[in-house]
C-alpha positions in Angstrom: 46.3 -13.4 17.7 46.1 -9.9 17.1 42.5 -9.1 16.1 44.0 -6.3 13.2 45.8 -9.3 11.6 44.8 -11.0 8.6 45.8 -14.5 6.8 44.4 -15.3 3.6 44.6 -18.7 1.7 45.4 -16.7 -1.6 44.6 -19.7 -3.8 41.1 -19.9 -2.2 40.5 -16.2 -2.7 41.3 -16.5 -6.5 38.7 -19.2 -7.0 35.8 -17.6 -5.0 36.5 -15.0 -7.3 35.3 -17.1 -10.5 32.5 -16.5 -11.9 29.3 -18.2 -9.9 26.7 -20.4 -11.5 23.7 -18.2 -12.3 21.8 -17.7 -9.3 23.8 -19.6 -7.2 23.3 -17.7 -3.6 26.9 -18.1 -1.8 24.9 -17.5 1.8 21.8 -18.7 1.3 18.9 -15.5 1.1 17.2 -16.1 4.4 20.5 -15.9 5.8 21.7 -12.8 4.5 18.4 -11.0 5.4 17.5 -12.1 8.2 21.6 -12.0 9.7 21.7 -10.0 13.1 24.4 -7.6 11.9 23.4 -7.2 8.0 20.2 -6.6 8.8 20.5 -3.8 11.1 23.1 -2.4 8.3 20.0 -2.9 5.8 17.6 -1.0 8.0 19.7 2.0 8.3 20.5 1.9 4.6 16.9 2.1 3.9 15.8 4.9 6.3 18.8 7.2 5.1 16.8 9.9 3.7 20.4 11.2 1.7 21.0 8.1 -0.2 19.2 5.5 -2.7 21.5 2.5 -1.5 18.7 0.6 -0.5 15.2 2.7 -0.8 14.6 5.6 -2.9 14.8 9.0 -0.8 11.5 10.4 0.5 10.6 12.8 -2.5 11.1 10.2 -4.9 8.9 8.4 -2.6 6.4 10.5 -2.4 6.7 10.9 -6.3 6.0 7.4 -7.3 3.4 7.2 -4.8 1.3 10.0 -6.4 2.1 8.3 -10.3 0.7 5.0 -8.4 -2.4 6.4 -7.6 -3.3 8.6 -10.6 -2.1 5.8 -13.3 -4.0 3.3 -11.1 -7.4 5.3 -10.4 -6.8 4.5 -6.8 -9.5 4.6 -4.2 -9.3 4.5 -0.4 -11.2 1.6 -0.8 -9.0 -0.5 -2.8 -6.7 -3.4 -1.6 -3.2 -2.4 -1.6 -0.3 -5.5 -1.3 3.5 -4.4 -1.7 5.6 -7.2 -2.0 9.8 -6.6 -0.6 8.2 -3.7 1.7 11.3 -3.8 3.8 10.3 -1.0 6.4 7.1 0.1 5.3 8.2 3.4 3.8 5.6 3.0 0.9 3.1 1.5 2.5 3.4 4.6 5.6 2.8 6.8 2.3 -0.3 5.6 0.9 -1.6 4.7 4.4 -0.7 8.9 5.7 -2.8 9.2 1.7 -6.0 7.6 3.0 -5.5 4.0 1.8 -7.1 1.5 4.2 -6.7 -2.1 3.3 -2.6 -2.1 3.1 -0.4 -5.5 3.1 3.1 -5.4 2.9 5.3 -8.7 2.9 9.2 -8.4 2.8 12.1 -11.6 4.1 13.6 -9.0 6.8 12.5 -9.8 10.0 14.5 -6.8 11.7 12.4 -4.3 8.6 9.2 -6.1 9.5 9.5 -5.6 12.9 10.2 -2.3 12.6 7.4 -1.3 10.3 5.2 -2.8 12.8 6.2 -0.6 15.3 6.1 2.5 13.0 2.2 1.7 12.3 1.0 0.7 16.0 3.1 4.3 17.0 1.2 6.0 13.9 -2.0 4.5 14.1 -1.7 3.0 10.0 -3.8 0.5 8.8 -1.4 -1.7 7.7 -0.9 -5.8 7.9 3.1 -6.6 7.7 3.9 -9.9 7.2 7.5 -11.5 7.7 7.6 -13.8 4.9 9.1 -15.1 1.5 6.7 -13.5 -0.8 7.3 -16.5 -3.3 5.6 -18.7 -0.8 2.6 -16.0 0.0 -0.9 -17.8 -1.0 -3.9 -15.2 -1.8 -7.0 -15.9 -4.2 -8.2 -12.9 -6.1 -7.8 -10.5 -2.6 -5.5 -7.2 -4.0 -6.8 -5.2 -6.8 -3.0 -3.1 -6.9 0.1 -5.4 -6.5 3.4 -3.6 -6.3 7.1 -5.1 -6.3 9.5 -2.1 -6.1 13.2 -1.2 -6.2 14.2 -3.5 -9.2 13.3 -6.6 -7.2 11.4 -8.3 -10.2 14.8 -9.1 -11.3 16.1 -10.7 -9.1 14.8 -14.0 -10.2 16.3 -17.1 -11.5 13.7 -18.3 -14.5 12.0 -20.5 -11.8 11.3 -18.4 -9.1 10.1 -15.9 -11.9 7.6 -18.3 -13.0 6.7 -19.1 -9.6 6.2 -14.7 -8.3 4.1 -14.3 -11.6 1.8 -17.1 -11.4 1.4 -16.2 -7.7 0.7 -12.4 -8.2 -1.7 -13.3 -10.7 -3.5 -15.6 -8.7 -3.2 -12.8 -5.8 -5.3 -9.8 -7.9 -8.6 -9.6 -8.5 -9.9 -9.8 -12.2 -8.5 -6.6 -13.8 -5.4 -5.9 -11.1 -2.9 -3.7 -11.6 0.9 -5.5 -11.2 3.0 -2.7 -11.0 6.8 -3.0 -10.9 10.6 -1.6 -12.1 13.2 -3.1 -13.7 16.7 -2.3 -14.8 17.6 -1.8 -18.7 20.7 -2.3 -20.4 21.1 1.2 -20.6 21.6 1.7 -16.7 25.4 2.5 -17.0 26.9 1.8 -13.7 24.7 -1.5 -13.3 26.5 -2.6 -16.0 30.1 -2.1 -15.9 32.2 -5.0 -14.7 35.1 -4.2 -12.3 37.1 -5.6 -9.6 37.4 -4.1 -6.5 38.7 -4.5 -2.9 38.3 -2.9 0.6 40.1 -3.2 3.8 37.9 -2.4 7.0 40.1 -2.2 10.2 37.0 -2.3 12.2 33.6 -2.9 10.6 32.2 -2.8 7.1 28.3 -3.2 5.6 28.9 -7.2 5.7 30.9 -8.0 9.0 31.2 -6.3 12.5 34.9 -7.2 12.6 37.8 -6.6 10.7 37.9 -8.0 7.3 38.7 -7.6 3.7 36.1 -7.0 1.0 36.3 -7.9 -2.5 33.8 -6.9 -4.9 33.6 -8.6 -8.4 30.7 -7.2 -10.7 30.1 -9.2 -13.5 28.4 -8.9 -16.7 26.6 -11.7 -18.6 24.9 -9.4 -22.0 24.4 -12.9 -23.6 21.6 -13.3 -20.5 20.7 -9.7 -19.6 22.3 -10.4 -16.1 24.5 -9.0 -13.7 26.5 -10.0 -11.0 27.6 -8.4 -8.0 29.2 -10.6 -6.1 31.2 -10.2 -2.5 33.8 -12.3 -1.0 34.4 -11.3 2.4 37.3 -12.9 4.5 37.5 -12.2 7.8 40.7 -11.8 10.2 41.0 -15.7 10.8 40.6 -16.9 7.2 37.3 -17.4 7.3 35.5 -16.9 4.0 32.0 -15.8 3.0 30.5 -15.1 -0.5 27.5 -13.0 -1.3 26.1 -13.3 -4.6 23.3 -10.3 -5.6 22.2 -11.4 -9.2 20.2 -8.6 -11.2 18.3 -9.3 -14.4 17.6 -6.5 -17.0 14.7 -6.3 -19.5 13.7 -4.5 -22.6 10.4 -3.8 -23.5 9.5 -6.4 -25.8 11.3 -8.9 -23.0 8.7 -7.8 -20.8 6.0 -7.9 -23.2 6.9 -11.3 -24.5 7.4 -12.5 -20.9 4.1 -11.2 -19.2 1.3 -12.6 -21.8 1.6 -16.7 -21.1 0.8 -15.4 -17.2 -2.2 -13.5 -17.8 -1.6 -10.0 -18.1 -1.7 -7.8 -20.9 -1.9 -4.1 -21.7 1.7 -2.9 -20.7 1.2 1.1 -19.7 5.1 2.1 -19.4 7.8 5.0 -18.3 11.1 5.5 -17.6 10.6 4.8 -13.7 7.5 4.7 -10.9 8.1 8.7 -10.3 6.3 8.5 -14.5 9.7 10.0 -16.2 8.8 9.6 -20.0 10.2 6.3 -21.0 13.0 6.3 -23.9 14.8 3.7 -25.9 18.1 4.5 -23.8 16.0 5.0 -20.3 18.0 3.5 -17.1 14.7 2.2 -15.8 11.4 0.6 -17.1 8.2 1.4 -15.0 5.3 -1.3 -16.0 1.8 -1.5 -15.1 0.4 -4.4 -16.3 -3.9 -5.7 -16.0 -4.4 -8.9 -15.0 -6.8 -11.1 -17.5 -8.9 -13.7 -15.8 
């Protein structure tokens, strides 16, 4: 078969298409981070210092880092835990800041690894751990808890519940939760399109040739999004991935956060301390945990 030749079951392409259930997965999550190729695409997406695909560049970084630590009072001697770490790139920061007692937790085995390596080579006093943070288990051990990059909504209701009660249980009386979510305001995150990509070679989701098609769908009626992928390969063979994203307003927040425990919602318009509006693209929360 020649490897630059594709067959496609057309009828099977329309219907992976459709929309998906919300939160259904497509490849289940442990399987799309932790897949040898998509991984090592991941990685690189986060340490390219040019782009925000997948981390924030280094002076927005650095930024949100110094807003962290003045809006939290943060002292070396505090207990730092940043939960989707991928590499390490904020943890590095606060650790090259002084910060001693740093955990960072992320599902990427290939970003833990390499974090690791970047602290034993650096010398950082930092404890990565490989793991689903929604099955982490700490008792009143972190006084700061940060989940960065919009991943607070990527929840479905239950595994909300589920991070929120565990958070809570992981800070100390008085913790800081700080986090970022999307608004409705965030233009592109919004739009719904259709969209498709021949790679004659490789692409972000397969080292072979394939098709991409992108389908990003908005739910308003839910303050979700869906960015879903369907990617068939050169044999027929498909594959879905389904990113959902939820987006909050400030009373959503507000309204969400009190039945767990925390209270006193300090806002802005994202973790670098940009002035929060009513048409802001981001919301930036710090929240104090009530025990």
């Amino acid at each position: 078969m020649n490897p630059r030749q594709f067959y496609f079951d057309f009828t099977l392409m329309a219907k992976t298409t459709a929309p998906a259930t919300f939160f259904e997965r497509g490849v289940p999550l442990e399987d799309f981070w932790n897949n040898e190729y998509i991984s090592k695409q991941m990685l690189q997406a986060h340490l390219d210092p040019n782009t925000d695909a997948a981390s924030r560049k280094p002076e927005t970084i650095r930024r949100s880092v110094d807003w962290i630590i003045d809006q939290a009072k943060l002292r070396p001697e505090h207990n730092l835990l940043d939960l989707g770490c991928g590499p390490g790139l904020y943890c590095t920061e606060f650790a090259r800041r002084g910060y001693k007692r740093i955990t960072g937790i992320d599902f990427s085995r290939r970003s833990i690894e390499y974090a690791r390596e970047q602290a034993a080579n650096n010398n950082l006093p930092i404890e990565y751990i490989h793991q689903n943070y929604l099955d982490m288990e700490y008792d009143n051990q972190f006084d700061v808890a940060m989940m960065i990059y919009c991943d607070f909504g990527v929840f479905s209701d239950v595994e909300r519940d589920k991070v929120l009660k565990k958070v809570h249980r992981a800070l100390k009386p008085g913790g800081l939760f700080i986090f970022d979510v999307c608004t409705q305001h965030n233009a592109e995150f919004v739009r719904e399109f259709k969209d498709w990509t021949i790679y004659p070679e490789r692409g972000f989701f397969s080292a072979g040739p394939h098709m991409e098609l992108q389908n990003n769908v908005h739910y308003p009626e839910h303050n979700l999004v869906l960015d879903q992928y369907v990617i068939l390969d050169q044999y027929g063979n498909t594959t879905i991935y389904n990113l959902w994203e939820r987006y909050y307003s400030v009373k959503g927040l507000v309204d969400l956060l009190r039945p767990y425990g925390f209270q006193g919602v300090k806002l802005a318009g994202d973790l670098t301390g940009k002035e929060y509006t009513e048409t802001s693209p981001f919301i930036a929360a710090i929240v104090k945990t009530l025990k």
